[in-house]
C-alpha positions as CSV (number, residue, x, y, z in Angstrom):
1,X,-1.8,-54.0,8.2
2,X,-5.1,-53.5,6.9
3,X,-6.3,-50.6,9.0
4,X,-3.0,-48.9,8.0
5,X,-3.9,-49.6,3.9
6,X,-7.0,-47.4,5.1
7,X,-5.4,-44.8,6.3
8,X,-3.4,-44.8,3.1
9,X,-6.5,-44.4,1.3
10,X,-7.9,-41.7,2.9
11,X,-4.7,-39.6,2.6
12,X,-5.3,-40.4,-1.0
13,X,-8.8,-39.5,-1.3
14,X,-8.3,-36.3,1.1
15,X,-7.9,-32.7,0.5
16,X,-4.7,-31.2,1.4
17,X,-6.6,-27.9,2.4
18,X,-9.4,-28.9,4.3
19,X,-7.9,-32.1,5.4
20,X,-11.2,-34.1,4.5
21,X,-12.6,-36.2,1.7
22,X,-12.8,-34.4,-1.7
23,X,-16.2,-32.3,-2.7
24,X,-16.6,-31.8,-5.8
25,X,-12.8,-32.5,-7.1
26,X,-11.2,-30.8,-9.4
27,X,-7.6,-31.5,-10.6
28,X,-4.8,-29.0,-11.5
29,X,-2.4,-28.9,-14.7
30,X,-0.1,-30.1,-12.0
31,X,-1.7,-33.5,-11.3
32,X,-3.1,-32.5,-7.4
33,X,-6.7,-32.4,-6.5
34,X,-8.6,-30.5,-4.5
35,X,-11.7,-29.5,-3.5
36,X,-13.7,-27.2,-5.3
37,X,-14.5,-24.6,-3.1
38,X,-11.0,-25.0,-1.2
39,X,-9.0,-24.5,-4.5
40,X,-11.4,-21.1,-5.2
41,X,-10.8,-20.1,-1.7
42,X,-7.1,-19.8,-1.6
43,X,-7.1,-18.5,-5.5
44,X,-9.5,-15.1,-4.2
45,X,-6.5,-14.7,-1.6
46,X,-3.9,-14.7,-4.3
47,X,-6.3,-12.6,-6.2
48,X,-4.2,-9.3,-6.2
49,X,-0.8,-10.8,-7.0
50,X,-2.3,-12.3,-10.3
51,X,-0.5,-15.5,-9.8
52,X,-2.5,-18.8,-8.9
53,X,-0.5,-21.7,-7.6
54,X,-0.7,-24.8,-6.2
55,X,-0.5,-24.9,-2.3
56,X,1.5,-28.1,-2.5
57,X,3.9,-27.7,-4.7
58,X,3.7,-24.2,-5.0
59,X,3.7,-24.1,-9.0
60,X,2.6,-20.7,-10.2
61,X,-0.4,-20.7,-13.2
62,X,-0.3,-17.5,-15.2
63,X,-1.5,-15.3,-17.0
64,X,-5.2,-16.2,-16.6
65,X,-6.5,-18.1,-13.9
66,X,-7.0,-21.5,-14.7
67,X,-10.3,-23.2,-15.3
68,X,-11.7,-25.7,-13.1
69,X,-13.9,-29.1,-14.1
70,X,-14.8,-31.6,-11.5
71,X,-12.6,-34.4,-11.9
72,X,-15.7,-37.4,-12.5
73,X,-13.6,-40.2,-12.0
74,X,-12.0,-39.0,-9.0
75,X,-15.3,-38.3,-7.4
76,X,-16.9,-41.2,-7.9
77,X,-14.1,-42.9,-6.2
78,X,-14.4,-40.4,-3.2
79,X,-18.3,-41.9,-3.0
80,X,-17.3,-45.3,-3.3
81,X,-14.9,-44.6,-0.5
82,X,-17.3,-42.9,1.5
83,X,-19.4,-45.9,1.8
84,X,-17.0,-48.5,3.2
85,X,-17.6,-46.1,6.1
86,X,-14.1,-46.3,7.4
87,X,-13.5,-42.5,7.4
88,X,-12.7,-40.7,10.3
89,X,-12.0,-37.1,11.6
90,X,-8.9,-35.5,12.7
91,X,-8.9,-36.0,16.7
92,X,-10.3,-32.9,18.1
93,X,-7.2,-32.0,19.2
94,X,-5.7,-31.4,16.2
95,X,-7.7,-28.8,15.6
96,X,-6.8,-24.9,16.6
97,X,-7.8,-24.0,20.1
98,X,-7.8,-20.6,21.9
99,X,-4.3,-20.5,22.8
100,X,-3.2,-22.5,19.3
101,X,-2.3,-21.1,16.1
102,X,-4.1,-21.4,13.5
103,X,-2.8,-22.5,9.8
104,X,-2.8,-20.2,7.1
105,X,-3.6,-23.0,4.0
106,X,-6.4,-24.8,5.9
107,X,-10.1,-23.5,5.0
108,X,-13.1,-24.0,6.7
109,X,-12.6,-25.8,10.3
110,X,-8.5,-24.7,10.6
111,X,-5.8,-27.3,12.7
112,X,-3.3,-26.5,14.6
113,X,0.2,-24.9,13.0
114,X,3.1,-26.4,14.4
115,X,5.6,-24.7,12.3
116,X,6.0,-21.2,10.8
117,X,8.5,-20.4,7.4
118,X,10.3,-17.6,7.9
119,X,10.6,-17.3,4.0
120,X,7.1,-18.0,3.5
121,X,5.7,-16.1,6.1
122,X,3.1,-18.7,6.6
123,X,1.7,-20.8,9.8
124,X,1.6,-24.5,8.5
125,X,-0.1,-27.6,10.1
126,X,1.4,-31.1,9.8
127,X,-0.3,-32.0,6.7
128,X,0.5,-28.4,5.1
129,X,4.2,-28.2,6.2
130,X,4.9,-31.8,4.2
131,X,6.0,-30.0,1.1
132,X,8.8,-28.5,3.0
133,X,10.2,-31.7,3.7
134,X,9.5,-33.4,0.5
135,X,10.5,-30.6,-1.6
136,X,13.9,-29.4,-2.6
137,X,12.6,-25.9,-3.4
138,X,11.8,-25.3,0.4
139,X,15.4,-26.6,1.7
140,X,16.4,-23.1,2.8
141,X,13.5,-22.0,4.0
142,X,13.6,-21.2,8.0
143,X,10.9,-22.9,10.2
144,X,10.4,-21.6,13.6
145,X,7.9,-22.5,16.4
146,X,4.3,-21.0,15.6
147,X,3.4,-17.8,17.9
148,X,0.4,-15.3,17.8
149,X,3.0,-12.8,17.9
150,X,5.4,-13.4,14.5
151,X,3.6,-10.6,12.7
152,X,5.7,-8.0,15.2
153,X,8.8,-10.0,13.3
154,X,7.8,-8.7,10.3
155,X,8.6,-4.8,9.0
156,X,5.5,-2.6,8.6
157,X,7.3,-0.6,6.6
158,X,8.8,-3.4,4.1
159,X,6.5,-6.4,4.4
160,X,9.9,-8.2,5.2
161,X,11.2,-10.1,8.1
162,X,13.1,-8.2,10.7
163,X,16.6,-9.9,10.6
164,X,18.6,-7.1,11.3
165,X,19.2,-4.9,15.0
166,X,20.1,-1.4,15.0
167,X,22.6,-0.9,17.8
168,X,21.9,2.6,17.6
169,X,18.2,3.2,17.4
170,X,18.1,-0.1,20.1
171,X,15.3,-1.8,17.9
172,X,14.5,-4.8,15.2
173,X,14.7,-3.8,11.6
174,X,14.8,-5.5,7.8
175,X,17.4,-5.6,5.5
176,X,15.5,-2.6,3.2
177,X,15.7,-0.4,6.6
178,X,19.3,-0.8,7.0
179,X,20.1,0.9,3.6
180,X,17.2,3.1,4.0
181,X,16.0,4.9,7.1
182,X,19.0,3.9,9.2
183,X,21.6,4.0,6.6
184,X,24.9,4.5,8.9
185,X,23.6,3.3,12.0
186,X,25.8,0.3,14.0
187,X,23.1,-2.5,12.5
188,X,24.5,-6.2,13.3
189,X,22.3,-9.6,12.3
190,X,19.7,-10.2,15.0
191,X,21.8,-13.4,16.0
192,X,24.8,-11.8,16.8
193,X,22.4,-9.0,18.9
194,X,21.1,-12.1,20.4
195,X,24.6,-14.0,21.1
196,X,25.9,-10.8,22.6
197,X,22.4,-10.3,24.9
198,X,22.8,-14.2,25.5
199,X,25.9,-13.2,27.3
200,X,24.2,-10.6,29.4
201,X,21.6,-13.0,30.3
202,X,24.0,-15.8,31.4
203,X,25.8,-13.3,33.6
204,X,22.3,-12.2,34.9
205,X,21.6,-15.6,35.8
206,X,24.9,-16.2,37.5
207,X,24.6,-13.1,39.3
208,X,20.6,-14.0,40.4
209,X,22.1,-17.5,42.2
210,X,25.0,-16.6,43.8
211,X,22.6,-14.0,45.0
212,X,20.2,-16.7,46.2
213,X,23.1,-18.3,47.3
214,X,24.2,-15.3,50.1
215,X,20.0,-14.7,50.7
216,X,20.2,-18.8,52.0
217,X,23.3,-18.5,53.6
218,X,22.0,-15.1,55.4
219,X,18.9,-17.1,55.8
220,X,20.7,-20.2,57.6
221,X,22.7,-17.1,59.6
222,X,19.5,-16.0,61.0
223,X,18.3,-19.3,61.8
224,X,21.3,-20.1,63.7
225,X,21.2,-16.4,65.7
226,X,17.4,-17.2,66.9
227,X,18.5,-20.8,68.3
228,X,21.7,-19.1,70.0
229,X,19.3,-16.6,71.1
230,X,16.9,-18.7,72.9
231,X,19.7,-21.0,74.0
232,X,21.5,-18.2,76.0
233,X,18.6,-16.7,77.0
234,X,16.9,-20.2,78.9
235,X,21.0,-20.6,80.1
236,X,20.6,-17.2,81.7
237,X,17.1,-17.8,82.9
238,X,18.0,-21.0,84.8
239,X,21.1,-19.6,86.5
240,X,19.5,-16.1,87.5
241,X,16.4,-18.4,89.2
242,X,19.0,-20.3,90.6
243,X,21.1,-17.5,92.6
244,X,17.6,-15.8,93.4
245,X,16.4,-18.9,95.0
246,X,19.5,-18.6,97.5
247,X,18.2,-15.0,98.1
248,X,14.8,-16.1,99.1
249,X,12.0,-13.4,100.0
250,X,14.5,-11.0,99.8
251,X,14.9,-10.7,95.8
252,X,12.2,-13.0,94.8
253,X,10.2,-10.4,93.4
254,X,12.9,-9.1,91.4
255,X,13.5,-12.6,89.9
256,X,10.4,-12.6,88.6
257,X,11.5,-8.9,87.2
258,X,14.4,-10.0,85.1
259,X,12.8,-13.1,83.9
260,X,9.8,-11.0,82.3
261,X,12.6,-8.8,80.9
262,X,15.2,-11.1,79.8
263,X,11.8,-13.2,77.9
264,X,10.4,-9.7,76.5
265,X,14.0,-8.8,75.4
266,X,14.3,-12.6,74.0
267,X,10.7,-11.8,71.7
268,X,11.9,-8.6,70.4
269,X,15.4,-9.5,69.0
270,X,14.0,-13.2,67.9
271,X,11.4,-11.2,66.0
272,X,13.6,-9.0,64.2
273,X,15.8,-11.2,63.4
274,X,12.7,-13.2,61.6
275,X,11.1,-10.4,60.1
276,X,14.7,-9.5,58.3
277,X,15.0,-13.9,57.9
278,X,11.3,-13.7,56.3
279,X,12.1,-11.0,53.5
280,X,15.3,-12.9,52.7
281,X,13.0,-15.6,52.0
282,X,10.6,-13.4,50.0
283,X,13.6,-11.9,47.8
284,X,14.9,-16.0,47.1
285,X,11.5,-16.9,46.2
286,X,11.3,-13.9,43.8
287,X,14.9,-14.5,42.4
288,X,14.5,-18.0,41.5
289,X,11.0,-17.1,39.5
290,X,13.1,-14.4,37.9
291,X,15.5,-16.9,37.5
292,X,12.8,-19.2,35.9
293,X,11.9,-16.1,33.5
294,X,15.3,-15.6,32.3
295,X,16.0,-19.6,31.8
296,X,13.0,-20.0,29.6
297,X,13.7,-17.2,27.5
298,X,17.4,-18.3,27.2
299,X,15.7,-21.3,25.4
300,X,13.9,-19.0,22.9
301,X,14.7,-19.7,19.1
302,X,13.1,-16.4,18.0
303,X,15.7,-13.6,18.5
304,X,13.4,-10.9,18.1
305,X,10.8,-12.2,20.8
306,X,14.1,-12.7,22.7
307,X,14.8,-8.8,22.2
308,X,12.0,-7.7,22.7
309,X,11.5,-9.6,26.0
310,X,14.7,-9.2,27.6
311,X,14.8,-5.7,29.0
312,X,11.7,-6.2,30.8
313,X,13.0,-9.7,32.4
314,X,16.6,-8.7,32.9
315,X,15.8,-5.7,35.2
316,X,16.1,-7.1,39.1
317,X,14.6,-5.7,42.1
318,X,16.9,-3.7,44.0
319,X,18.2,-6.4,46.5
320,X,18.2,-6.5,50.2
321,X,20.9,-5.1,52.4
322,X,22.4,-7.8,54.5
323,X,26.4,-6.7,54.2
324,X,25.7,-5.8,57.6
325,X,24.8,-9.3,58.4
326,X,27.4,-11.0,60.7
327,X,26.8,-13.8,62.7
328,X,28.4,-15.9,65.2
329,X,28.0,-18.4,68.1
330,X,27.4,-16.1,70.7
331,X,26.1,-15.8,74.7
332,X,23.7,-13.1,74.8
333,X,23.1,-12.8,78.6
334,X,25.9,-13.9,80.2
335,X,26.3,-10.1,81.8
336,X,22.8,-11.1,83.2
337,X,23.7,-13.7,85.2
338,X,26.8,-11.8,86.5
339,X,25.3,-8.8,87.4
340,X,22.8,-11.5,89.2
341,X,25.4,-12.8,90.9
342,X,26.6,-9.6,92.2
343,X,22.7,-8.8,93.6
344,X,23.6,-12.1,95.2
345,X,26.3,-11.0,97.1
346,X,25.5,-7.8,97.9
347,X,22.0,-8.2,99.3
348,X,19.8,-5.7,100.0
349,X,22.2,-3.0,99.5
350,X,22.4,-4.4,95.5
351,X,18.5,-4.5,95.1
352,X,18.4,-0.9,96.5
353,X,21.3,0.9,95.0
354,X,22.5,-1.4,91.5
355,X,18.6,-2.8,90.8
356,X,18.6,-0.2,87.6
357,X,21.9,-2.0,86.6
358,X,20.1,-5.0,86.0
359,X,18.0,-3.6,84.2
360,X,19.8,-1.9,82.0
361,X,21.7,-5.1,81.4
362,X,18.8,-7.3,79.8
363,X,17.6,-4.3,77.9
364,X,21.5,-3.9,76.5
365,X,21.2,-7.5,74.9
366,X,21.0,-6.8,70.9
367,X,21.3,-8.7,67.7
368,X,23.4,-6.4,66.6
369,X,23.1,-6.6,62.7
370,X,24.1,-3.3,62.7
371,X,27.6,-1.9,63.8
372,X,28.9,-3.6,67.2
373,X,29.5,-1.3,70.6
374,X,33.2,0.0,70.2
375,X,35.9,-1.1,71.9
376,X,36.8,0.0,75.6
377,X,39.3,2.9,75.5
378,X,40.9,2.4,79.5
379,X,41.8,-0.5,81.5
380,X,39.1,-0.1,83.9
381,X,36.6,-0.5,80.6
382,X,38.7,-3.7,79.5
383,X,38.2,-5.0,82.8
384,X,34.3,-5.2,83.0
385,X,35.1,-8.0,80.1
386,X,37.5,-10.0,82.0
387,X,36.8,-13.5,82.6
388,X,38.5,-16.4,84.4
389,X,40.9,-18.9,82.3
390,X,42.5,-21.6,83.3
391,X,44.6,-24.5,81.1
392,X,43.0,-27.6,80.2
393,X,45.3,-30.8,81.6
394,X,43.8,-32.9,78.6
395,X,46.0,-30.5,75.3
396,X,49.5,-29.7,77.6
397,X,52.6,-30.9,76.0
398,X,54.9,-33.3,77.6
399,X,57.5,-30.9,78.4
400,X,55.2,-28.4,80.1
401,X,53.9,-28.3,83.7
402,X,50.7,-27.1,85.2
403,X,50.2,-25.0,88.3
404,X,48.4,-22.5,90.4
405,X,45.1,-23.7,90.0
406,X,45.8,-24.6,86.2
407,X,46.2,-20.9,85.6
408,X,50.4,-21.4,85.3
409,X,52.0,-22.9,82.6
410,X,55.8,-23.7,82.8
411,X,58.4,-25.2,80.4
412,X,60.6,-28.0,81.6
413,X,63.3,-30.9,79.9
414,X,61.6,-33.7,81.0
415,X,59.0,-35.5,79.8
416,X,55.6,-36.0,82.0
417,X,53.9,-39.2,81.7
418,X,50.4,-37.9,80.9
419,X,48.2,-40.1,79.3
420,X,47.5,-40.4,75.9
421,X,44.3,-37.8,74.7
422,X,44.1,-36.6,71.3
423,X,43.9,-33.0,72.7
424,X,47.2,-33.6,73.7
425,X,49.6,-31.2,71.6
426,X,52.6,-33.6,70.3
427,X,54.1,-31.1,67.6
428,X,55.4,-27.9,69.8
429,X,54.9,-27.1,73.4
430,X,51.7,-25.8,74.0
431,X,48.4,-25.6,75.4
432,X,45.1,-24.9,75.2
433,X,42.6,-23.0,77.8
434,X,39.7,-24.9,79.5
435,X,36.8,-22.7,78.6
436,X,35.8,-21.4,74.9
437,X,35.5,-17.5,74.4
438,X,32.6,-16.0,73.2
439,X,30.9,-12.4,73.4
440,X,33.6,-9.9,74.3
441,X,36.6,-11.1,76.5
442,X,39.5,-10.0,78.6
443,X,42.4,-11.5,80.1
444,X,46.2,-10.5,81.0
445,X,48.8,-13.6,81.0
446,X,52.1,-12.2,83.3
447,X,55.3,-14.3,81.5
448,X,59.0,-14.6,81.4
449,X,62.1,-16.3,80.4
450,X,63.4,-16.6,76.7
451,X,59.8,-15.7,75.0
452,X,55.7,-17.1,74.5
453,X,53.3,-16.6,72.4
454,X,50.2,-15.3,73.1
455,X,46.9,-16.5,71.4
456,X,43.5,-17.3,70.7
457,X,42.5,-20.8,68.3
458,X,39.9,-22.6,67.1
459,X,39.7,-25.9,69.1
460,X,40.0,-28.3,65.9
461,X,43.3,-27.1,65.1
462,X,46.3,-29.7,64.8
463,X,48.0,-31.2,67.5
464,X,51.0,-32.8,65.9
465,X,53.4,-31.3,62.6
466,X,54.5,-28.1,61.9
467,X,51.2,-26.6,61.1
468,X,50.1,-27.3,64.3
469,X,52.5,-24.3,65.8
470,X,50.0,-20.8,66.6
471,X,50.0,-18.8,63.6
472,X,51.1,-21.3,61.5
473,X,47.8,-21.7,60.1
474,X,44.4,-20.1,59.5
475,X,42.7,-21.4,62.9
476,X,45.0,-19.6,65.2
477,X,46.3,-16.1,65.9
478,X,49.6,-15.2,67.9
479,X,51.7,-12.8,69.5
480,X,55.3,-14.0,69.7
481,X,56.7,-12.4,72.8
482,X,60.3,-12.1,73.0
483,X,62.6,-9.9,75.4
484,X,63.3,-7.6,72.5
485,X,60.7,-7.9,70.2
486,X,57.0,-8.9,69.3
487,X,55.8,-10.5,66.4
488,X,51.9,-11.0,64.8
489,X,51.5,-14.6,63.0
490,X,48.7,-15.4,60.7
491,X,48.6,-18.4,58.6
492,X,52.3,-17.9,58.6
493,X,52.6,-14.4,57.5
494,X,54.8,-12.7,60.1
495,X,54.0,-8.9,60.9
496,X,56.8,-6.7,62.8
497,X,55.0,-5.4,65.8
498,X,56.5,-2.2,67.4
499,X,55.7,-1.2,71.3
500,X,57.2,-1.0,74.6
501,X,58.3,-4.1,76.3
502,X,56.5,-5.5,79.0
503,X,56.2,-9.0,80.7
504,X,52.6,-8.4,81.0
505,X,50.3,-9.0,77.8
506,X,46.4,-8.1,77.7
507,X,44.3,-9.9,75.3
508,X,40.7,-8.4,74.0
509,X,38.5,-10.3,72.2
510,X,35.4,-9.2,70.9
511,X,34.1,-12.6,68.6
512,X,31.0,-11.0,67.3
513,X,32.7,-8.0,66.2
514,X,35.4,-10.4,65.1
515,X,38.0,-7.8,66.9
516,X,41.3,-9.3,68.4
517,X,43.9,-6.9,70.3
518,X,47.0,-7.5,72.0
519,X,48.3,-4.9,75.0
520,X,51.6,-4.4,76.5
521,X,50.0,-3.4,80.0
522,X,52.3,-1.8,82.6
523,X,51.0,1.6,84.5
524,X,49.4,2.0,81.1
525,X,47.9,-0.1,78.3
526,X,49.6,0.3,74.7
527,X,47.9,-1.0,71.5
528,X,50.4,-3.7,70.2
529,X,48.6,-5.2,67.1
530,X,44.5,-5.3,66.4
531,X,43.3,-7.9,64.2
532,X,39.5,-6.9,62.3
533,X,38.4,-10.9,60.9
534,X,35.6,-12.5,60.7
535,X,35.9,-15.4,63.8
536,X,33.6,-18.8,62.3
537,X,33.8,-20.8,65.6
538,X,34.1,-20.5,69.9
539,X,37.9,-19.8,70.3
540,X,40.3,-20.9,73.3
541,X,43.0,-18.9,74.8
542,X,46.8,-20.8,74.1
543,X,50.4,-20.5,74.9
544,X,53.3,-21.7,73.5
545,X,57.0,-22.0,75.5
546,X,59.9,-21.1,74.2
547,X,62.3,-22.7,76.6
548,X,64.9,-24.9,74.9
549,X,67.9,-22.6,76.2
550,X,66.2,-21.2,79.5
551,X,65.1,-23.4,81.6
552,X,61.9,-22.2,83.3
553,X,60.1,-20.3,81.0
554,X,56.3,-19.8,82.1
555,X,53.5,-18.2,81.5
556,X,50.1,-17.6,84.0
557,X,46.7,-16.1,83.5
558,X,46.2,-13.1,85.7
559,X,43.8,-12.8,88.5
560,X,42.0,-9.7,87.7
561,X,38.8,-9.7,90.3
């Protein structure tokens, strides 16, 4: 309590200019002291306006300036302070720095501002800016945040604050200029100019994330082509040394040949794919210090540093092209490993004659982030993609046999005790293939009876209800085959599907390219429906039966090799 009495009396004793103990007081018609030289000070600054007043209370003392006589009593009381010798100085930090500003009352050693009036025009520090808050004559008066830069807020022109925009001359003005040089002009308050360049800001923010939002999603993209990348390329590795081993002397040397250019193919697609994954990462980091700009200028009271900040910060880089970015779970060398196998069986007569088909085959393996190959326009090209499918035992409904290898599907009315799996389709007679389908695909599935349909899934789709039905939902595509008719389901939109009949149906599927096509193949090969999507997982080849009036109805994968 008795430190705080002391602080009390040096307030008392202290000069509200300087900020330290009186020299030399002298006391105004007003009733507050000063120091001498302080008092003198600020009167030569208000010199040319004629008027003298008091910096606290701001009363005005005219016509003459007033005469000043050292208040005796008041100074002796200063001394007598003085010697209890339980002064002490502002902490240094309260005092201006190099990056502070400074106030405009305080003389000699300046503090710190920490407010600036609008009205006044004047940087205050805390002991300065008290009569604003004491005073009813200051209750309108604007206080801002202190900057270095306010004078730019004020008209050169006018001597008045800049509270006005002109929407047509794009630049901060006064009040006097709107009636004056840009009399006419669309001129709005600088706070509805800020509210409406607020919007623009939050819409430049929104559009900066999602666009860091697409750069880290393109960025995961990449990550996960490099790992599929290496994955398929050790896969293709292991199986090529494999069949060479079998070969021995004969093709050991060229073993070592396609593993140097499978691994030299692997470096230069991982490497472009991490140069594009890297300048990704540059443009995020960029965006979110851009972002960082923006945010801390949102929080700007000053409109006119807002304005005059926010073309500079609002302009963005021009952004990185990644529409062409399109990745999926892919095998990259799988037409390695069978043109291998083909060395394999052909001997010496394959290293001889096809040896420049290998080659060509490593060097063929691409990223692709540009447009995919196109698709085949014959049979014979279809058929370079075909692959062996068979039907997996563990999804097959009840009421649906398995034959030929697994490749033969066919519907009958009784039940089949298989075992419980939760593979099993419960919902509608169907059934799943064995292997997933990547990369581009082929295959032709010979039917008959009442009608089947054709399709391609995504393994998690349902096995019981009626969404689990193909094309029912958004994991599955189907072509409902009927005697008369075919029919395209998507997520249960049905597409009429003209073309000529046929009991044979060839499906193409390109997953990268996220192109799926359906054939009616006889002595020729006519486009039924061609589905452009995006695929998001391995798919499976699937059938469904119609056979509740025909007994019999079937369906098998073709034997094309």
């Amino acid at each position: 309590m008795a430190q705080k009495g002391v602080q009390l009396d040096r307030e008392t004793f202290s000069c509200s200019i300087c900020l330290d103990l009186l020299k030399d007081p002298v006391t105004l018609p007003c009733g507050h002291s000063y120091c001498m030289n302080c008092i003198k000070s600020f009167w030569d600054e208000e010199e040319k306006k004629k008027t003298y007043s008091c910096p606290q209370c701001r009363q005005t003392f005219t016509p003459d300036r007033p005469v000043l006589e050292k208040n005796s009593m008041l100074a002796d009381l200063v001394e007598k302070f003085k010697k209890t010798g339980l002064q002490a100085a502002p902490a240094d930090h309260c005092y201006v720095g190099p990056e502070d500003v400074a106030c405009d009352v305080c003389t000699g050693r300046k503090m710190k501002a920490v407010k600036f009036c609008l009205v006044c025009l004047v940087s205050y520090c805390e002991k300065h800016l008290q009569p604003h808050f004491r005073s009813p004559a200051f209750g309108k008066h604007k206080l801002v945040e202190p900057s270095k830069k306010l004078q730019e807020n004020i008209c050169s022109r006018h001597d008045e604050v800049m509270k006005m925009f002109c929407r047509t001359d794009q630049q901060s003005i006064c009040y006097l200029c709107s009636v004056d040089e840009h009399k006419g002009h669309d001129t709005v308050s600088a706070a509805a100019e800020r509210t409406e360049r607020q919007r623009e800001l939050e819409v430049s923010r929104q559009n900066i994330q999602q666009r860091i939002q697409d750069r880290e999603k393109d960025v995961k993209l990449l990550q996960q082509e490099v790992e599929a990348i290496n994955q398929s390329a050790d896969q293709t590795v292991e199986h090529s040394e494999k069949i060479f081993t079998e070969l021995i002397h004969l093709i050991q040397k060229r073993s070592s040949d396609v593993k140097q250019q499978i691994r030299s193919q692997q470096e230069t697609e991982v490497s472009r794919v991490k140069e594009l994954q890297e300048k990704l990462e540059q443009e995020i980091t960029e965006l979110k210090r851009k972002d960082a700009e923006l945010k801390q200028l949102s929080h700007t009271e000053d409109h006119i540093q807002f304005l005059h900040n926010y073309p500079s910060l609002s302009a963005l880089s021009e952004s990185t092209d990644s529409s062409s970015i399109n990745i999926r779970p892919l095998s990259y060398f799988e037409d390695v490993t069978a043109a291998v196998s083909q060395v394999r069986d052909k001997l010496q007569d394959i290293l001889r004659e096809e040896w420049t088909n290998i080659s060509l085959t490593v060097t063929e393996v691409d990223v692709s982030l540009s447009d995919p190959p196109a698709e085949p326009k014959t049979r014979a090209g279809f058929l370079k993609y075909s692959c062996e499918i068979t039907f997996d035992p563990n999804t097959v409904h009840k009421n649906l046999v398995l034959s030929e290898g697994h490749r033969k599907s066919t519907f009958i009315f009784q039940d089949q005790p298989y075992s419980h799996h939760p593979d099993r389709f419960t919902g509608y007679e169907q059934v799943l293939s064995r292997e997933s389908l990547t990369g581009r695909c082929y295959w032709e599935m010979e039917w008959n009876g009442i009608g089947v349909d054709v399709a391609v899934t995504y393994k998690n789709i349902n096995r019981e209800g009626n969404e689990c039905r193909f094309g029912r939902n958004y994991k599955s595509w189907a072509l409902d085959c009927l005697k008369t008719s075919y029919t395209f389901r998507y997520n249960n939109i049905e597409t009429r599907v003209s073309g000529p009949r046929s009991s044979r149906v060839g499906v193409y599927l390109d997953h990268r390219a996220g192109i799926l096509s359906f054939y009616s193949v006889s002595e020729t090969m006519t486009l039924l429906h061609r589905v452009q999507t995006t695929f998001t997982q391995p798919l499976y080849a699937g059938v469904y039966l119609s056979g509740w009036f025909v007994f019999g109805t079937s369906v098998e994968f073709c034997k094309l090799k």
